[in-house]
C-alpha positions in Angstrom: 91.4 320.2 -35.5 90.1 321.7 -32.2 86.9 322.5 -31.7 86.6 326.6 -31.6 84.4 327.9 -28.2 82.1 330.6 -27.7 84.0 333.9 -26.3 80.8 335.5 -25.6 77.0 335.1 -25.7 74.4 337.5 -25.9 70.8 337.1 -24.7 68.2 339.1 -25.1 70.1 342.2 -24.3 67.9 345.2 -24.1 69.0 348.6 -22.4 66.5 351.3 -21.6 67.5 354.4 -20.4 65.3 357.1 -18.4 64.5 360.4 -20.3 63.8 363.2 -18.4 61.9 365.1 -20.6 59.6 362.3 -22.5 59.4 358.4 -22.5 62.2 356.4 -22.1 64.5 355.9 -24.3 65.4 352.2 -25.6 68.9 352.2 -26.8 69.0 348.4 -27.5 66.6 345.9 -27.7 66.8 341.7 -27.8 69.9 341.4 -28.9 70.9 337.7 -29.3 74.7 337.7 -30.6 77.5 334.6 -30.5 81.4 335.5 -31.2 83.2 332.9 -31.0 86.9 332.5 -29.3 90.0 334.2 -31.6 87.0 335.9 -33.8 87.4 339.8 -35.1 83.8 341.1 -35.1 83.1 344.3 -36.7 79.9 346.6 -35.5 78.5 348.7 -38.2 75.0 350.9 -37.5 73.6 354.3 -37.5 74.6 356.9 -35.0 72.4 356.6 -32.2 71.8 352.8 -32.6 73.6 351.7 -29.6 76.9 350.0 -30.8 78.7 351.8 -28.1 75.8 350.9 -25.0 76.3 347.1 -26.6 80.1 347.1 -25.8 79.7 349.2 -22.9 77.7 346.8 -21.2 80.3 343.7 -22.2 82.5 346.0 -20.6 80.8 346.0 -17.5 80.3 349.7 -17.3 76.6 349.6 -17.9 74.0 347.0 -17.4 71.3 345.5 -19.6 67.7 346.4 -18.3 66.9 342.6 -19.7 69.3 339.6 -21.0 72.2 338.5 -20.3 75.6 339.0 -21.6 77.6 335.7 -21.1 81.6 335.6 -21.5 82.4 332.3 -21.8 86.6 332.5 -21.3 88.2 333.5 -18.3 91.9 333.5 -17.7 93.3 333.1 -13.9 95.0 335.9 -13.4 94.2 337.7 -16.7 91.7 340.3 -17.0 88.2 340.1 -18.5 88.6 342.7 -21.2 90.3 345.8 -22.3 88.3 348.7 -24.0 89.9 351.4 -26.2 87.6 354.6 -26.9 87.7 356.8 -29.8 88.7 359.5 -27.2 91.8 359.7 -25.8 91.7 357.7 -22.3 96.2 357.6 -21.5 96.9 358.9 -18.5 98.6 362.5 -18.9 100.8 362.0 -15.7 102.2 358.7 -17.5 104.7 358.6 -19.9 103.9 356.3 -22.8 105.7 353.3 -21.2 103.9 353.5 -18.0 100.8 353.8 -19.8 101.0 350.8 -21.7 102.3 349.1 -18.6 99.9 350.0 -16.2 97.7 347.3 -16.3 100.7 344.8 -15.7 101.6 346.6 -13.2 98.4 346.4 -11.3 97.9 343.0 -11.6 101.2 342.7 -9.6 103.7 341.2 -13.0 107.3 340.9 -11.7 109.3 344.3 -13.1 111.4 342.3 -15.7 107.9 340.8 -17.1 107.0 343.7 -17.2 109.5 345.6 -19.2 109.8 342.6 -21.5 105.5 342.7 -22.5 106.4 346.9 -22.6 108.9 346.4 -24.9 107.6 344.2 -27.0 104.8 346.5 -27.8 106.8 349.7 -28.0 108.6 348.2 -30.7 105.3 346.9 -32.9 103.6 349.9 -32.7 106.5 352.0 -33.5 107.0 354.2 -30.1 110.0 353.0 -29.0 112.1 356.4 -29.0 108.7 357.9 -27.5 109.2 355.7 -24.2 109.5 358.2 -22.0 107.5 361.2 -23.6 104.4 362.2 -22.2 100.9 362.1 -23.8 100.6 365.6 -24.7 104.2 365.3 -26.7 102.1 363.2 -28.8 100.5 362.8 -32.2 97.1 361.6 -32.3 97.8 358.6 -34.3 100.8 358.4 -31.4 98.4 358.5 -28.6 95.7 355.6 -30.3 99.0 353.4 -30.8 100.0 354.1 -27.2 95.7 352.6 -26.0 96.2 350.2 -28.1 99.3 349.2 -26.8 98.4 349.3 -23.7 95.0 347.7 -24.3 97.1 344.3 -26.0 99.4 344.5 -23.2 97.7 343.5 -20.5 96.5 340.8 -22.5 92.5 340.3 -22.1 90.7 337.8 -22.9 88.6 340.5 -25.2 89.1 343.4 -27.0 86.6 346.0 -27.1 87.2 348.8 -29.2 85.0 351.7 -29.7 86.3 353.5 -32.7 89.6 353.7 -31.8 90.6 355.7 -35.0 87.6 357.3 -35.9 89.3 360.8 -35.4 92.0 359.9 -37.2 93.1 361.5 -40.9 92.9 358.7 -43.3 96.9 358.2 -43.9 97.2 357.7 -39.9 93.9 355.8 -39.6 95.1 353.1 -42.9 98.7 352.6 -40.6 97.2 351.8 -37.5 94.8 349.5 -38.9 97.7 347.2 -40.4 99.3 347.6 -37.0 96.6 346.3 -35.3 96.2 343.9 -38.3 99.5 342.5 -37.5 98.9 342.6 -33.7 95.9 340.2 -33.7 97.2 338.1 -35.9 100.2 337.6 -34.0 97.9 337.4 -30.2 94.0 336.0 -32.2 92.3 338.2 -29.3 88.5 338.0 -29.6 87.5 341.9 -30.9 84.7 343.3 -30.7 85.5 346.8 -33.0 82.9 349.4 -33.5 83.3 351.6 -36.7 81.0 353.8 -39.3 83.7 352.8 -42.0 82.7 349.9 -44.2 85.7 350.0 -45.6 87.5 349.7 -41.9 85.5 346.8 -41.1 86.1 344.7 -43.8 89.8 345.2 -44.0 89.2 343.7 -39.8 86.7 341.6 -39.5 86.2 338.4 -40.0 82.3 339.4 -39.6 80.1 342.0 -39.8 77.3 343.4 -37.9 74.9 345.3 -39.2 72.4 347.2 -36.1 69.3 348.5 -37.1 68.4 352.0 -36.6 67.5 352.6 -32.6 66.1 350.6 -31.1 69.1 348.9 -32.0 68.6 345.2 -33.2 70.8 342.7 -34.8 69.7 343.5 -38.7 72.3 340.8 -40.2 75.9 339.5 -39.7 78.1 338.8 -42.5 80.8 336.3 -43.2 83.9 338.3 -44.7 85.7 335.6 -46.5 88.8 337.3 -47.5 92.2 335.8 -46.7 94.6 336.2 -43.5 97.0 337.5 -43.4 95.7 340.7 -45.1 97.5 343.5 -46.4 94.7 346.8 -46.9 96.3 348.2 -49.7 95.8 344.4 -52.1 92.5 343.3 -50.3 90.6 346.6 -51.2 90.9 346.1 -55.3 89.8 342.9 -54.9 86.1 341.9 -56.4 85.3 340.7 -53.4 86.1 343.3 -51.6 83.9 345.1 -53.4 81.1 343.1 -53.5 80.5 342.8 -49.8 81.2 346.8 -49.4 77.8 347.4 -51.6 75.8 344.7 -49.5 76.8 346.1 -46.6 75.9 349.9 -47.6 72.5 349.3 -49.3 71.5 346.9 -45.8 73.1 350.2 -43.4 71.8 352.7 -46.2 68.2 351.4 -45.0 69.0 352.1 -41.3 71.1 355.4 -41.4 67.6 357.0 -43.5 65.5 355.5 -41.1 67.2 357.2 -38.2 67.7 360.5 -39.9 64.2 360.6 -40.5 63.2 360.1 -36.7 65.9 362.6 -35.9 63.6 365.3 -38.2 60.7 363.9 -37.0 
């Protein structure tokens, strides 16, 4: 059996960003994280504890005042990373098939290549007689399946996203997490998936990490030994299942007081 590799390495991240009225204000501080290659990692923390800064800064759209954020695999020709936001980020000028294959596109993939990868994906995620409809012709749930799509697509070596379905109603948000379920498995990215669902991240993750109230800190990580493939709907009666969702509440239960505390001052 191979040996699995570190995908990325996090040391003693910190981010402190200027305040213009007051002291600074430290979003993250000594973070020291390993994911390993083909892992799902779920972030769970507070609002305000810098999950999104964290992945941000992986993503190369901010830096860390101190550390170092290491990513280990790097593909010729591939890109880095992908990130999908809880906001809608298609482009409105695109239809849903040059969305998703924009990023093929620009790394210069022959047309057929191209329309193959497209195709492929428009037919997982379900929007293959939306092809040629615009984003505003488009559901919600449409639009996150289109990101992701298009995120998968272009085939990173990491996934970063940033609640993708957080504004999602819960019958749209339980679909799209199979699909993407089904689109890991199928690809073993290594994903690094922000949520404030419990319940999200252990139907995902192979682990859980738990951020302290800001300054954000690494409070624990979890091991979330429930069996692959999944299906949501069996995993979530499951004793289990249960059991981790209450150790993972009372440990964020902790944080999310602490921060709403500070917030009332």
């Amino acid at each position: 059996m191979s040996e699995i590799n570190d995908a990325i390495i996090l040391q003693g991240i910190s981010k402190v960003f200027p305040s213009r009225h007051g002291p600074p204000i430290v979003a993250l501080e000594d973070i020291n994280l390993t994911v390993k290659e083909g892992e799902f990692l779920c972030i769970v923390g507070p609002s305000g504890c810098g999950k999104s800064t964290l992945l941000r800064i992986l993503a190369g759209l901010e830096q860390p005042t101190t550390g170092e954020a290491i990513v280990t695999i790097k593909e010729e020709g591939k890109p880095v990373n992908s990130m999908v936001f809880q906001e809608q980020s298609l482009f409105p000028w695109y239809t849903v098939r040059e969305n998703i294959a924009y990023g093929l596109t620009m790394r210069g993939i022959s047309p057929q290549e191209c329309q193959r990868i497209t195709d492929h994906y428009l037919k997982i995620t379900g929007l293959g007689k939306f092809a040629r409809a615009y984003p505003h012709q488009l559901s919600g749930g449409m639009k996150q399946r289109a990101s992701v799509a298009r995120a998968f697509a272009n085939d990173p070596s990491i996934l970063l996203l940033d609640e993708p379905f957080g504004s999602l109603d819960e019958q749209t948000r339980v679909l799209l997490q199979q699909e993407l379920l089904k689109i890991w498995e199928g690809t073993q990215k290594t994903t690094m998936f922000i949520t404030h669902s419990i319940d999200e991240a252990l139907g995902l993750g192979d682990r859980v990490l738990v951020m302290t109230a800001r300054p954000g800190r690494v409070k624990e990580v979890l091991d979330i030994n429930l069996p692959r493939p999944r299906d949501l709907t069996i995993i979530r009666s499951q004793p289990s299942f249960l059991d981790l969702f209450h150790t993972i509440w009372f440990s964020l239960r902790e944080e999310v007081l602490k921060a709403r505390n500070e917030e009332m001052g």
